[in-house]
C-alpha positions in Angstrom: 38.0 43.9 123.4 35.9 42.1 126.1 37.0 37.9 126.4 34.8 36.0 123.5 32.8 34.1 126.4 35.6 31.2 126.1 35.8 28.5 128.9 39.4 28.2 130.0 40.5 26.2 132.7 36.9 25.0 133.5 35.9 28.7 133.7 32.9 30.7 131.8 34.2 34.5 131.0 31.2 35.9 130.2 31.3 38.1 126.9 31.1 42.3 128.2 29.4 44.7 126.0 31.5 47.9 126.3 28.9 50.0 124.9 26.8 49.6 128.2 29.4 49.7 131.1 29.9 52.8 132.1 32.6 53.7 134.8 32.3 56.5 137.4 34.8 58.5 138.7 33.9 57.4 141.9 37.2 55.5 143.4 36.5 52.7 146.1 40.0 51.2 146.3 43.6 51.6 145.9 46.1 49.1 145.7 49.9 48.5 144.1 48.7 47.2 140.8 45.1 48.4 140.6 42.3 50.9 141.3 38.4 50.0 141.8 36.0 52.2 140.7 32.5 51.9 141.3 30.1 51.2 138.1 27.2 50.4 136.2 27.1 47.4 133.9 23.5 46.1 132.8 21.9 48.2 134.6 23.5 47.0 137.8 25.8 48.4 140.3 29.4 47.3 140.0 32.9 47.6 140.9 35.5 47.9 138.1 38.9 47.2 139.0 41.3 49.1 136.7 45.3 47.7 136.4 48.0 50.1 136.0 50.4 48.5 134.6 49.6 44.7 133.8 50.0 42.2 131.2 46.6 40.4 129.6 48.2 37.2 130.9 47.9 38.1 134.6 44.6 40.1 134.0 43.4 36.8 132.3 45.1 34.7 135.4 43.4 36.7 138.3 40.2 37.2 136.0 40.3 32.7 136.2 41.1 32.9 140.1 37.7 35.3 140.9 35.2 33.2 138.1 36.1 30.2 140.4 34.8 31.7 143.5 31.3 31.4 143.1 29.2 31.5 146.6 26.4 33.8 148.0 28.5 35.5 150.5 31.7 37.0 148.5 30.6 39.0 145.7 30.5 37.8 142.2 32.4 38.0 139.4 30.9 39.9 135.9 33.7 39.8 133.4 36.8 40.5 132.0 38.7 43.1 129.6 42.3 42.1 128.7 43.0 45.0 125.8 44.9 47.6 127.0 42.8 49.9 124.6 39.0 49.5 125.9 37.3 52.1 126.2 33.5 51.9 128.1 30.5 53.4 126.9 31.0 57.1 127.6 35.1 56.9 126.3 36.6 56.7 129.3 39.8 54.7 128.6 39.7 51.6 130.8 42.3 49.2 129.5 42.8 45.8 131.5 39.8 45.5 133.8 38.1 43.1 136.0 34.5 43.9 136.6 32.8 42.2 139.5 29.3 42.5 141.6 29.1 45.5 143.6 28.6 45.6 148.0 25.5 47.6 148.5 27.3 49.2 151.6 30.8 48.6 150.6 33.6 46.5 152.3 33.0 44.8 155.6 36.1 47.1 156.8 34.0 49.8 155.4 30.8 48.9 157.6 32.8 48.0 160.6 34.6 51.6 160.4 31.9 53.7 159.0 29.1 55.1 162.5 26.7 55.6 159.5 26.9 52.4 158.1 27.1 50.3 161.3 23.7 51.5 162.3 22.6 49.2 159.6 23.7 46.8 162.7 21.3 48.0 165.1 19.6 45.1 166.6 21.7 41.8 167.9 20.0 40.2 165.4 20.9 42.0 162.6 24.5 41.7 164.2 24.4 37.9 164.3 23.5 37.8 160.6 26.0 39.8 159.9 28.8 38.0 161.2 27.5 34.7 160.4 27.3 35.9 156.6 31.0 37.1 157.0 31.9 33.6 158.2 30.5 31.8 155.9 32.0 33.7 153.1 35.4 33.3 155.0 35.0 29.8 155.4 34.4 29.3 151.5 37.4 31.5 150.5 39.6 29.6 153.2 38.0 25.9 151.5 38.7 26.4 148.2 42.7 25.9 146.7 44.3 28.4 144.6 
């Protein structure tokens, strides 16, 4: 079950409607204790990050850290599943799941690396923006305490 849209520790967890996420195969990430896939949830583009192996207490803990971090340059956070049964729309078992805002053209990494997706950076302009949006997203993450 999705969180009940409860406010704890100053926090909104917005209330998820299983029956209209829907999770692709598509895999954007791997780490130790997760994997992001890439999503639809209300008719937007999302990335849901999947836990292996985690209890609903640190789901619910990291789910608190992300809702904190609330700024126009890091990407947002959508909501929370903490039952290790949930299932989204189509039956795809999900289980503990964070489900946050989507990057149009993925990590910076991702634009950095990728010739295809740095010709998105074509003019010095464009390049300035770019950077200047990455630090000021680095700047708030760097401000804020844990």
């Amino acid at each position: 079950r999705w969180s009940s849209g409860s406010t704890e520790g100053g926090c909104w967890i917005p209330e998820m409607q299983l029956s209209i996420l829907i999770v692709h195969d598509e895999e954007l990430g791997k780490g130790a204790f997760a994997t992001v896939f890439a999503g639809e949830y209300m008719g937007q583009d999302v990335a849901v990050k999947i836990f292996d192996d985690a209890s609903a207490a640190s789901v619910l803990e990291e789910a608190m850290l992300v809702c904190r971090l609330q700024n126009n340059f890091i990407v947002g956070f959508r909501g929370v599943s903490v039952d290790a049964a949930a299932y989204d729309a189509y039956g795809k078992r999900i289980g503990p799941a964070l489900v946050m805002q989507r990057a149009k053209y993925g990590s910076i990494f991702d634009v950095l690396r990728d010739p295809k997706r740095r010709k998105l950076l074509s003019s010095h302009r464009r390049w300035l923006i770019f950077l200047a949006e990455t630090a000021y997203g680095l700047f708030y993450l760097h401000s804020q305490s844990p």
